[in-house]
PAVEXRO-79105 format. One record per atom (N, C-alpha, C): residue number from 1; residue in three letters; atom name; x, y, z. Coordinates in nm, 4 decimals. Layout:
<nodes>
pos:NUM | code:ALA | site:CA | px:X | py:Y | pz:Z
...
</nodes>
This chain:
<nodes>
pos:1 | code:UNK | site:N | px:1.7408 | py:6.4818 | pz:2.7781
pos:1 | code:UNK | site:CA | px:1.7030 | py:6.4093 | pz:2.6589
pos:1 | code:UNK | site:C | px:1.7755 | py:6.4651 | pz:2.5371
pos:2 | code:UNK | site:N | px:1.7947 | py:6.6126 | pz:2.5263
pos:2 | code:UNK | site:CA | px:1.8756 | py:6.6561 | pz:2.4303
pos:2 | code:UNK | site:C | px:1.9416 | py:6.6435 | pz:2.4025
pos:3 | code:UNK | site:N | px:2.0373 | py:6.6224 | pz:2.5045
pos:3 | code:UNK | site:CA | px:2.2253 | py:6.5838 | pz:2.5260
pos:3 | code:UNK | site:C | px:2.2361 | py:6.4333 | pz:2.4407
pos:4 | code:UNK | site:N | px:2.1540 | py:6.3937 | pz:2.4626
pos:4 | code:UNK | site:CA | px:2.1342 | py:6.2338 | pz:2.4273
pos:4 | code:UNK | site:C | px:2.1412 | py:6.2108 | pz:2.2923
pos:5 | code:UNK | site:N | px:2.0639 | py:6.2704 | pz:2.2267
pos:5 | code:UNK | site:CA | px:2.0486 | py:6.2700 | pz:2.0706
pos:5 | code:UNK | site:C | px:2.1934 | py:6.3175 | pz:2.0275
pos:6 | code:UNK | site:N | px:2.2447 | py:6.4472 | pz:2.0339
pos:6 | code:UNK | site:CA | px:2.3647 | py:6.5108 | pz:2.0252
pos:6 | code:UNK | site:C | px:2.4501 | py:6.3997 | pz:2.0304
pos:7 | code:UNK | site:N | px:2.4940 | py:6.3041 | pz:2.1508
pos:7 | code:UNK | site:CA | px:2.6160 | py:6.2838 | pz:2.1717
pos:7 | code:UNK | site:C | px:2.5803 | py:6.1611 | pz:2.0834
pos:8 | code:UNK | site:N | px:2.4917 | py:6.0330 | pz:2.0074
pos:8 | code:UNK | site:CA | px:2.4551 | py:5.9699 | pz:1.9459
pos:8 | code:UNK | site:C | px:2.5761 | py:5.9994 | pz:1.8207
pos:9 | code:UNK | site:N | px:2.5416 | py:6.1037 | pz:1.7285
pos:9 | code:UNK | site:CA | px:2.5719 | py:6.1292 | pz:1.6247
pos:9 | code:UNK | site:C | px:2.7365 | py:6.1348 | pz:1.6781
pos:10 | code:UNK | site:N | px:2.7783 | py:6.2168 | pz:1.7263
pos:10 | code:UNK | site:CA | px:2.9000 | py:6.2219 | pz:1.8082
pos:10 | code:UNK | site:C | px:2.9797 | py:6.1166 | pz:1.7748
pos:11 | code:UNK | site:N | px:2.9256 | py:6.0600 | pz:1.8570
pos:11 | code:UNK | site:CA | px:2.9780 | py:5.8788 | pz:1.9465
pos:11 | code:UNK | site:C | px:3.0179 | py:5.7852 | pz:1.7393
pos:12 | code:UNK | site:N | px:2.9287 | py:5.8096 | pz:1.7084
pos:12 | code:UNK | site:CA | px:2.8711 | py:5.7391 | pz:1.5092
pos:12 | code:UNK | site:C | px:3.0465 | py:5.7890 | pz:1.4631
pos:13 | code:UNK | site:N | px:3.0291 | py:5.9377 | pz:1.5040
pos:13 | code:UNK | site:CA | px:3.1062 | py:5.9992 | pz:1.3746
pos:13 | code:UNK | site:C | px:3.2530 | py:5.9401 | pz:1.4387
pos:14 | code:UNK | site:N | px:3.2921 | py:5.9639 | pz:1.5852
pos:14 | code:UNK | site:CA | px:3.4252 | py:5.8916 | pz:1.6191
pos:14 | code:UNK | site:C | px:3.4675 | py:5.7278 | pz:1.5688
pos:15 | code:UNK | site:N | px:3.3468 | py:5.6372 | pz:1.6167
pos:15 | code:UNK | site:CA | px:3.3645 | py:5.5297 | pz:1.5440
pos:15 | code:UNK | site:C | px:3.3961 | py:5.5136 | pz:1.4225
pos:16 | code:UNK | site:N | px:3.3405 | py:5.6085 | pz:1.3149
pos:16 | code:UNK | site:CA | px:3.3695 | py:5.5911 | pz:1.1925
pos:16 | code:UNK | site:C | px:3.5078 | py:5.6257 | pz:1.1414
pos:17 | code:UNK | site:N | px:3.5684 | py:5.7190 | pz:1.2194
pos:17 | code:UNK | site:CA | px:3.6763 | py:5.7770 | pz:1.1609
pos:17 | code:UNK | site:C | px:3.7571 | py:5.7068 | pz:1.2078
pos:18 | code:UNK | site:N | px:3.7745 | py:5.6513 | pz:1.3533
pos:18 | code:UNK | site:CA | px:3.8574 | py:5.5370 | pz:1.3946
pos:18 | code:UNK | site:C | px:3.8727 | py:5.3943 | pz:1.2821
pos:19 | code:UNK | site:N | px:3.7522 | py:5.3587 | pz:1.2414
pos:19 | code:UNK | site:CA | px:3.7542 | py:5.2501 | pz:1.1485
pos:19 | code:UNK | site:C | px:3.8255 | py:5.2653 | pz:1.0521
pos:20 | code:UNK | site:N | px:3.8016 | py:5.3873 | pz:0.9965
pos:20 | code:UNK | site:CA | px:3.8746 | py:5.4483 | pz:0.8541
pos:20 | code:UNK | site:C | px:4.0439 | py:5.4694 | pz:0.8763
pos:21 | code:UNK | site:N | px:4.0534 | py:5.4955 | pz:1.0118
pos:21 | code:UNK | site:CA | px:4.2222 | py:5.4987 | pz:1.0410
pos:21 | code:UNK | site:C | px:4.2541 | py:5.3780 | pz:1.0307
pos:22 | code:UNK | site:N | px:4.2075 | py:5.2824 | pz:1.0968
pos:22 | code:UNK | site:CA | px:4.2484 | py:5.1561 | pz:1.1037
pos:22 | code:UNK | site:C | px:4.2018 | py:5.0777 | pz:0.9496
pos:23 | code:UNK | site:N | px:4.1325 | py:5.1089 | pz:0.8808
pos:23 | code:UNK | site:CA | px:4.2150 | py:5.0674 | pz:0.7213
pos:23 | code:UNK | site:C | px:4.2932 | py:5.1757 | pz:0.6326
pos:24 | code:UNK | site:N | px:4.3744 | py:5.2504 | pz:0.6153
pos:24 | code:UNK | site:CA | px:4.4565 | py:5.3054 | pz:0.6056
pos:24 | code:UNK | site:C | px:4.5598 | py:5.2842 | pz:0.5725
pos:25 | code:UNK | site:N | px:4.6335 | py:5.3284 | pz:0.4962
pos:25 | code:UNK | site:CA | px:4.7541 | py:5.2872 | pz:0.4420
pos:25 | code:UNK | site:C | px:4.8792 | py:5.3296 | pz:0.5243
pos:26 | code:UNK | site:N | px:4.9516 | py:5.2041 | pz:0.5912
pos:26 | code:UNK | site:CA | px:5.0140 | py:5.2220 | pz:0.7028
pos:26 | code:UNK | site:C | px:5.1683 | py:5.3007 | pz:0.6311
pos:27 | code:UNK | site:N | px:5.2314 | py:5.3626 | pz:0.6926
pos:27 | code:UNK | site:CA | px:5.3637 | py:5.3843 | pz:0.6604
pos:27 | code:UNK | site:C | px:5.4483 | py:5.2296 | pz:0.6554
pos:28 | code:UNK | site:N | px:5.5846 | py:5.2628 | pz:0.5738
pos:28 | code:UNK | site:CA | px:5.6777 | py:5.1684 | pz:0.5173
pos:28 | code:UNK | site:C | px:5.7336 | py:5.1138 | pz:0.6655
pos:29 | code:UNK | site:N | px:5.7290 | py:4.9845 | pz:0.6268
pos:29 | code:UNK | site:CA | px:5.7860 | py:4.8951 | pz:0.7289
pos:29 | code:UNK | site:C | px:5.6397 | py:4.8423 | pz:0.8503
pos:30 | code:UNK | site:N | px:5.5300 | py:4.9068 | pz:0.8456
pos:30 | code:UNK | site:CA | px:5.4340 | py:4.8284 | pz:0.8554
pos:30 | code:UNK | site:C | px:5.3267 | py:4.7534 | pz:0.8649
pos:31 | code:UNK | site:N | px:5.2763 | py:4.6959 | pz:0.9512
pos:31 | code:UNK | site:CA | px:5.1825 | py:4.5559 | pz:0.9233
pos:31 | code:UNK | site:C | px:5.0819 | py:4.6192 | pz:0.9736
pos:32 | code:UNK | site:N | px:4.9583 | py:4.4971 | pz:0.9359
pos:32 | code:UNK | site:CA | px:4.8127 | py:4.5104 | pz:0.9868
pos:32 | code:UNK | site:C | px:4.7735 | py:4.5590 | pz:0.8636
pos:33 | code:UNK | site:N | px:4.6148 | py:4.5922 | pz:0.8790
pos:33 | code:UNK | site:CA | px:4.4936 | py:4.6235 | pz:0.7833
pos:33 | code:UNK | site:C | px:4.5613 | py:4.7415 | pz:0.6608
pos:34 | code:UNK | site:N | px:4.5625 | py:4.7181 | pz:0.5780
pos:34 | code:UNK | site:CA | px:4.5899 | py:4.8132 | pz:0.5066
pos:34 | code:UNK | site:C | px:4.7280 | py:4.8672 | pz:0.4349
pos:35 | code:UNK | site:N | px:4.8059 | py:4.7668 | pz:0.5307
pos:35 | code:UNK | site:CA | px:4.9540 | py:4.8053 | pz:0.4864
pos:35 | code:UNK | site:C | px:4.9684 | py:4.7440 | pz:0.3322
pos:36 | code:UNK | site:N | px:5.0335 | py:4.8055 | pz:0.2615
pos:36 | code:UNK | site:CA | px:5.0495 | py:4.7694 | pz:0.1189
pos:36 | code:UNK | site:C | px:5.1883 | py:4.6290 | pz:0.1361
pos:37 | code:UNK | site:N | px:5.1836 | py:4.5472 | pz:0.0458
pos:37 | code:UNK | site:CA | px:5.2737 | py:4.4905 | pz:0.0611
pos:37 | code:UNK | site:C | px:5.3899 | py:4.5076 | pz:-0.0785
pos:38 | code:UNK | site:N | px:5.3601 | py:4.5721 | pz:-0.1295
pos:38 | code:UNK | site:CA | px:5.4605 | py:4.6443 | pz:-0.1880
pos:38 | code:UNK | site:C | px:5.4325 | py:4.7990 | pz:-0.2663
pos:39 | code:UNK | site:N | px:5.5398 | py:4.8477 | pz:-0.2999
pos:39 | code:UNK | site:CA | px:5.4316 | py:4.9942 | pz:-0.3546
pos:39 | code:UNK | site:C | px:5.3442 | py:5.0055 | pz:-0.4543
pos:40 | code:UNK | site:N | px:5.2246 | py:5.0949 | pz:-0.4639
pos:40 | code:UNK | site:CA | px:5.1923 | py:5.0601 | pz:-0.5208
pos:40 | code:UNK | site:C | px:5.1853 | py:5.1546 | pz:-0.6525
pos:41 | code:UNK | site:N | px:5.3080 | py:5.2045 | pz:-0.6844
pos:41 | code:UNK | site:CA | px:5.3213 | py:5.2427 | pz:-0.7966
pos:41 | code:UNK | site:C | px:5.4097 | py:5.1799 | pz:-0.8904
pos:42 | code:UNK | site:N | px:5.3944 | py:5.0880 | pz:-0.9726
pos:42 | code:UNK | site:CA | px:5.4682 | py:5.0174 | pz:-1.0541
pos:42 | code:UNK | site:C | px:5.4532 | py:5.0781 | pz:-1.1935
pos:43 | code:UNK | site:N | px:5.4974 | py:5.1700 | pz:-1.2210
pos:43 | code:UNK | site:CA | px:5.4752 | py:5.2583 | pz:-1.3640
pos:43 | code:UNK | site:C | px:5.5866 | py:5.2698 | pz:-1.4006
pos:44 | code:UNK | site:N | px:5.6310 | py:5.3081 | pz:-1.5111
pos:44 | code:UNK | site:CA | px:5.7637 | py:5.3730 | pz:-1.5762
pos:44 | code:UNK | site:C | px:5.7745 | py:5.5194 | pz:-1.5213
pos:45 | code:UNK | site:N | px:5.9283 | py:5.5547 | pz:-1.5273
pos:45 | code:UNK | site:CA | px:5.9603 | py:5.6147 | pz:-1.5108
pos:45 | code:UNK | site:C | px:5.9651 | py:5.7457 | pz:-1.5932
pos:46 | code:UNK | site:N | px:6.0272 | py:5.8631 | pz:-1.5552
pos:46 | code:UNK | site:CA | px:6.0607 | py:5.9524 | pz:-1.6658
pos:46 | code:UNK | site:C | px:6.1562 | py:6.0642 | pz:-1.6010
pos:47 | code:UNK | site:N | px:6.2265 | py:6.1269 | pz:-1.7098
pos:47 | code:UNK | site:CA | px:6.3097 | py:6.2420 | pz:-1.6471
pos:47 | code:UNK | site:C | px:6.2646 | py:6.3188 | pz:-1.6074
pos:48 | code:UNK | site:N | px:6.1397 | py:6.3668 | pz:-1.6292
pos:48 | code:UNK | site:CA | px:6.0543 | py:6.4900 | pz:-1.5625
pos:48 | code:UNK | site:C | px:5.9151 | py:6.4684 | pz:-1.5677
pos:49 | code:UNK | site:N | px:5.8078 | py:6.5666 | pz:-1.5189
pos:49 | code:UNK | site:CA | px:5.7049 | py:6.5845 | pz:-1.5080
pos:49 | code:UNK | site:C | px:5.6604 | py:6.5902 | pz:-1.6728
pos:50 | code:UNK | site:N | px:5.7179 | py:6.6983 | pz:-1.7201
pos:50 | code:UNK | site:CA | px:5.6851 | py:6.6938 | pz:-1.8860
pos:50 | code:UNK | site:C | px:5.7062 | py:6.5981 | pz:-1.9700
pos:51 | code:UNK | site:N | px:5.8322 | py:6.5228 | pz:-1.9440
pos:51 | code:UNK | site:CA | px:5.8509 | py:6.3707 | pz:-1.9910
pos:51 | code:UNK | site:C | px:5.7218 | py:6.2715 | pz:-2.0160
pos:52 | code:UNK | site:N | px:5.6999 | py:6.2778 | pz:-1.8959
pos:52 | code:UNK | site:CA | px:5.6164 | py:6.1781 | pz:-1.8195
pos:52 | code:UNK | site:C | px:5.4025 | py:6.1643 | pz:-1.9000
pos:53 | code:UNK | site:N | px:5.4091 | py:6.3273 | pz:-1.9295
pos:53 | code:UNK | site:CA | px:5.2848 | py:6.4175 | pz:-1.9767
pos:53 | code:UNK | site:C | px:5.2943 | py:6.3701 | pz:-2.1521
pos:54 | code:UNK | site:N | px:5.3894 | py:6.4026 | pz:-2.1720
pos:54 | code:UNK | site:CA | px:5.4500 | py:6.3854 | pz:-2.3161
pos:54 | code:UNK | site:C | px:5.3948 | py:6.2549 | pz:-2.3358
pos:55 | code:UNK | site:N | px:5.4716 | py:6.1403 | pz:-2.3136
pos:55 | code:UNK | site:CA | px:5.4526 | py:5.9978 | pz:-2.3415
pos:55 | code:UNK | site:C | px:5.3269 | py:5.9345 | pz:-2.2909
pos:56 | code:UNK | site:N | px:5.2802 | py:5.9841 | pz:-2.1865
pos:56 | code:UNK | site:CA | px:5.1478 | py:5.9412 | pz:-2.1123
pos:56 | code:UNK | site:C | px:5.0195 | py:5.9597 | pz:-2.1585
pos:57 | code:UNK | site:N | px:5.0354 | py:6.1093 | pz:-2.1878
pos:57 | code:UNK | site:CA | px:4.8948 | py:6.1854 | pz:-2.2550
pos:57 | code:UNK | site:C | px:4.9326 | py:6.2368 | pz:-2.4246
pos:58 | code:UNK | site:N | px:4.9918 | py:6.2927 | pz:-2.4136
pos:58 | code:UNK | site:CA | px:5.0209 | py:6.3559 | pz:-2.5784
pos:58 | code:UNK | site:C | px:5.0150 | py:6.2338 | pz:-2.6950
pos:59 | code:UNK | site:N | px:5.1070 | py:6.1487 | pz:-2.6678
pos:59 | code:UNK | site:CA | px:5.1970 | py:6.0736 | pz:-2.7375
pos:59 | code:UNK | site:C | px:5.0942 | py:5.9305 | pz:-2.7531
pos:60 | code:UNK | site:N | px:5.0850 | py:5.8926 | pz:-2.6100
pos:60 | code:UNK | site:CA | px:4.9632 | py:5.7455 | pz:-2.6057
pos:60 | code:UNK | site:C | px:4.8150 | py:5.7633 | pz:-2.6234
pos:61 | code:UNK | site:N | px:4.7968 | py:5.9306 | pz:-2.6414
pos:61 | code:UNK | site:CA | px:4.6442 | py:5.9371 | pz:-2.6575
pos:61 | code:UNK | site:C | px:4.6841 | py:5.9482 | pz:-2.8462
pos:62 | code:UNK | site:N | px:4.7854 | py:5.9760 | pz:-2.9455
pos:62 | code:UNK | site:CA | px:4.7602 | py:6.0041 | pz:-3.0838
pos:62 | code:UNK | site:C | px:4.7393 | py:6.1715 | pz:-3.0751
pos:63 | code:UNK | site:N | px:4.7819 | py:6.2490 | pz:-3.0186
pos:63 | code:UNK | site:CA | px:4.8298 | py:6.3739 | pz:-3.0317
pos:63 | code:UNK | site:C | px:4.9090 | py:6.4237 | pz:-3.0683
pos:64 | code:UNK | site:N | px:5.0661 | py:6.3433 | pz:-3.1069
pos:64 | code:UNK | site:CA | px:5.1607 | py:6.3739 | pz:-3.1912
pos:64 | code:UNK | site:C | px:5.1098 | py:6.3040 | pz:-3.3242
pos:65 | code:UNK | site:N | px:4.9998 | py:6.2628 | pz:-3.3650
pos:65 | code:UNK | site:CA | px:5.0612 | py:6.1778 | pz:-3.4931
pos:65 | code:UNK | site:C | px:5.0030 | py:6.3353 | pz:-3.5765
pos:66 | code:UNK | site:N | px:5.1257 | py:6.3095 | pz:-3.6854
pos:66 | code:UNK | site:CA | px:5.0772 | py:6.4074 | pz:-3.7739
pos:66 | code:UNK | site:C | px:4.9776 | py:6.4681 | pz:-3.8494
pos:67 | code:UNK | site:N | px:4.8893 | py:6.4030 | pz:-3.8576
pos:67 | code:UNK | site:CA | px:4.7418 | py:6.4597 | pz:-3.8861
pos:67 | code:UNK | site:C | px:4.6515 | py:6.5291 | pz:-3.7943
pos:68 | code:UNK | site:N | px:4.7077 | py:6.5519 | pz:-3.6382
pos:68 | code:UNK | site:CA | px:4.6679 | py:6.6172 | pz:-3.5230
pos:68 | code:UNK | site:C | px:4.7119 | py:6.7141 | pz:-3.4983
pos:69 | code:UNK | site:N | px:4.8445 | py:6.7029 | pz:-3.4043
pos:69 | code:UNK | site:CA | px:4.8839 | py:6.8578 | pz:-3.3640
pos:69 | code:UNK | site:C | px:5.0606 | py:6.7958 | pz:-3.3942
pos:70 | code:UNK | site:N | px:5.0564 | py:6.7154 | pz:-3.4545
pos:70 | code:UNK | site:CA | px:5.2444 | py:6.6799 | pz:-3.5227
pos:70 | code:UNK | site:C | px:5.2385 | py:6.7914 | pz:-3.6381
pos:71 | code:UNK | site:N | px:5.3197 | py:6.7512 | pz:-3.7062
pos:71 | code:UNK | site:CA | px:5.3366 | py:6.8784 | pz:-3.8440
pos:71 | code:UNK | site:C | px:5.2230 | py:6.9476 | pz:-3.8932
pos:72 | code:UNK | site:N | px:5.1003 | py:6.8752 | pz:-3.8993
pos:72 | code:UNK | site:CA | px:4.9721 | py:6.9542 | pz:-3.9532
pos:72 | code:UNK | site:C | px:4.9738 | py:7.1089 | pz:-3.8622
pos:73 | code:UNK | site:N | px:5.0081 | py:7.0934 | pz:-3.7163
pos:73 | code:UNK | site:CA | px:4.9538 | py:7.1637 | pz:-3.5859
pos:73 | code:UNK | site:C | px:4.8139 | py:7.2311 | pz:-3.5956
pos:74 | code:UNK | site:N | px:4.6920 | py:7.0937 | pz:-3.6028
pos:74 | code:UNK | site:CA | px:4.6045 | py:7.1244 | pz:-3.5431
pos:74 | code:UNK | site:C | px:4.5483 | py:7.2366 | pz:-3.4961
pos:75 | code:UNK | site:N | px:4.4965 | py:7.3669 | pz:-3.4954
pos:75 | code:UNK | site:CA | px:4.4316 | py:7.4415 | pz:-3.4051
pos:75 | code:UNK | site:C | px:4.5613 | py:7.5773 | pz:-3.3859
pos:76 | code:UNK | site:N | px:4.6904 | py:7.5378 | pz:-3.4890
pos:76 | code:UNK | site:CA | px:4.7866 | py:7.6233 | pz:-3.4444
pos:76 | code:UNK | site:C | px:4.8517 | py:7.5945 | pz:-3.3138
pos:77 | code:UNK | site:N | px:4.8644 | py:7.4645 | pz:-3.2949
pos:77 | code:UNK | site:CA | px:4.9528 | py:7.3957 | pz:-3.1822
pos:77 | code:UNK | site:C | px:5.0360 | py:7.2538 | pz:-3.2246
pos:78 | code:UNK | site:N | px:5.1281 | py:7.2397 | pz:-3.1923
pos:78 | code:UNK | site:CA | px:5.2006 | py:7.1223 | pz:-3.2433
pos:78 | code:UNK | site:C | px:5.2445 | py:7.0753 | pz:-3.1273
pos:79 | code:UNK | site:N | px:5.2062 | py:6.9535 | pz:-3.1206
pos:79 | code:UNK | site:CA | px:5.2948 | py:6.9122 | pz:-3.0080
pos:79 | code:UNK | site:C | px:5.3782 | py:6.7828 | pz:-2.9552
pos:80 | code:UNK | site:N | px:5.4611 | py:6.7694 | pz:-3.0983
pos:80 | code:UNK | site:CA | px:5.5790 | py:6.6846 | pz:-3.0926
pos:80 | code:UNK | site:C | px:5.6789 | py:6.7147 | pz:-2.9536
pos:81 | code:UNK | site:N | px:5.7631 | py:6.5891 | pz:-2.9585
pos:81 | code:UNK | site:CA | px:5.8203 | py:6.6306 | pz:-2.8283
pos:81 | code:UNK | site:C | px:5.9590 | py:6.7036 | pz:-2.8278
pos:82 | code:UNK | site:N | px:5.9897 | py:6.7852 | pz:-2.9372
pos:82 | code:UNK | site:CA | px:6.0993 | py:6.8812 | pz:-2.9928
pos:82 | code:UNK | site:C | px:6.0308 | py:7.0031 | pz:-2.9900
pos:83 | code:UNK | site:N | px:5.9057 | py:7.0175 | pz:-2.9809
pos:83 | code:UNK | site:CA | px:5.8558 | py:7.1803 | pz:-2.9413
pos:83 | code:UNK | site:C | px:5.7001 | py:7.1916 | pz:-2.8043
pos:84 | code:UNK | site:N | px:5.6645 | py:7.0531 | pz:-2.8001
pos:84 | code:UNK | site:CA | px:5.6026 | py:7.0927 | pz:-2.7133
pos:84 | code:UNK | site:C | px:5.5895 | py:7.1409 | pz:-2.5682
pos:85 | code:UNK | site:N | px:5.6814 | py:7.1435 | pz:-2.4924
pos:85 | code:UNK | site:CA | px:5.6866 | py:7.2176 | pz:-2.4453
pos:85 | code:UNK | site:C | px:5.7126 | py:7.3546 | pz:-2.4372
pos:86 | code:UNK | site:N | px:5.7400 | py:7.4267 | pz:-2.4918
pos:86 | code:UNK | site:CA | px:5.7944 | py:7.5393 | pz:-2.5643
pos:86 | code:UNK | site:C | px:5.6677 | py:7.6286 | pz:-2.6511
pos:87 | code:UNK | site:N | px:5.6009 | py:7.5157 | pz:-2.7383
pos:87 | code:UNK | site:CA | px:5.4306 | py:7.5573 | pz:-2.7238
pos:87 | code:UNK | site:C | px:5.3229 | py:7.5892 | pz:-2.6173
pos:88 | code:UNK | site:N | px:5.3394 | py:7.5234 | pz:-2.4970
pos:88 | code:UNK | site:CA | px:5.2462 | py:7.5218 | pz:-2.3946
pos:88 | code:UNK | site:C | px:5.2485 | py:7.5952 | pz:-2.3081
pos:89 | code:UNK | site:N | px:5.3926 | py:7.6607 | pz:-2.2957
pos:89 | code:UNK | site:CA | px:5.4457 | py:7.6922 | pz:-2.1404
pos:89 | code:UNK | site:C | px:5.4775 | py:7.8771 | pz:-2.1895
pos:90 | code:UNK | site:N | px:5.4700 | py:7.9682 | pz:-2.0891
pos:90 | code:UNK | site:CA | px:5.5061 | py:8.1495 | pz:-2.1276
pos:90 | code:UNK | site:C | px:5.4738 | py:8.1757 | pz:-2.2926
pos:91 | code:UNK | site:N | px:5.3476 | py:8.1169 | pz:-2.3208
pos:91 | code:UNK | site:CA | px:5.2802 | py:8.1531 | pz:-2.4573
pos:91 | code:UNK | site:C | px:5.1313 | py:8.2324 | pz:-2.4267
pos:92 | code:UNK | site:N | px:5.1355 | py:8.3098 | pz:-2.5124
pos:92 | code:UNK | site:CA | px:4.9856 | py:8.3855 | pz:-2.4975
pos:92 | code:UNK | site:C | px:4.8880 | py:8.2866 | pz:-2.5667
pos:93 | code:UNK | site:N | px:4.8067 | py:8.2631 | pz:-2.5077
pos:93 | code:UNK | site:CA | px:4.6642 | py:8.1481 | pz:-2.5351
pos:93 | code:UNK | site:C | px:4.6178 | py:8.2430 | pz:-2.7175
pos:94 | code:UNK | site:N | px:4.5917 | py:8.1934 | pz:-2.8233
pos:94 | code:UNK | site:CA | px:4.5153 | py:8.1955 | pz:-2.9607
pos:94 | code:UNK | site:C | px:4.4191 | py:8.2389 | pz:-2.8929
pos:95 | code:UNK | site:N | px:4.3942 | py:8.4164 | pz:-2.9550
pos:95 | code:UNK | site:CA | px:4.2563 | py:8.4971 | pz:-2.9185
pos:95 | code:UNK | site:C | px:4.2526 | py:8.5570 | pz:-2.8444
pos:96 | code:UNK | site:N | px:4.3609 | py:8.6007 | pz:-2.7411
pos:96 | code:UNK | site:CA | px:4.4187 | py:8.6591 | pz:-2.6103
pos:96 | code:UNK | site:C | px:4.4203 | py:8.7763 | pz:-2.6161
</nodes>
């Protein structure tokens, strides 16, 4: 009777993970449940990771405008895209 209960949950958890494979995002070139039909990253591009941070977060959240961390520098951080990186990166953290 023991074995019984045990292999229940068992038997649940294989089914489930089988299901979950089979919607899944298939590799390029193909078909069935889940395959994307095109990629699905349609974003802009950028030259780098910091590029990308810059224009994405800094720049589209109003973190360069000058009354923030542009010429005012905010908090003793500026972070136009002519020094911010250079602010962020092999600097000792304010209060360190």
């Amino acid at each position: 009777m023991r074995a019984t209960t045990t292999v229940r949950p068992v038997r649940a958890w294989i089914l489930l993970t089988l299901a979950l494979c089979a919607c899944s995002d298939a590799p390029d070139g193909a078909s069935g449940p889940g395959a994307p039909a095109q990629p699905a990253c349609d974003g802009e591009s950028f030259d780098g990771t910091f590029a990308g941070i810059q224009k994405v977060l800094f720049e589209a959240h109003g973190c360069t405008e000058q009354i923030c961390h542009g010429s005012a520098a905010q908090g003793g951080l500026e972070l136009s895209p002519e020094v911010a990186y250079r602010n962020l990166f092999d600097v000792r953290a304010v209060g360190s």
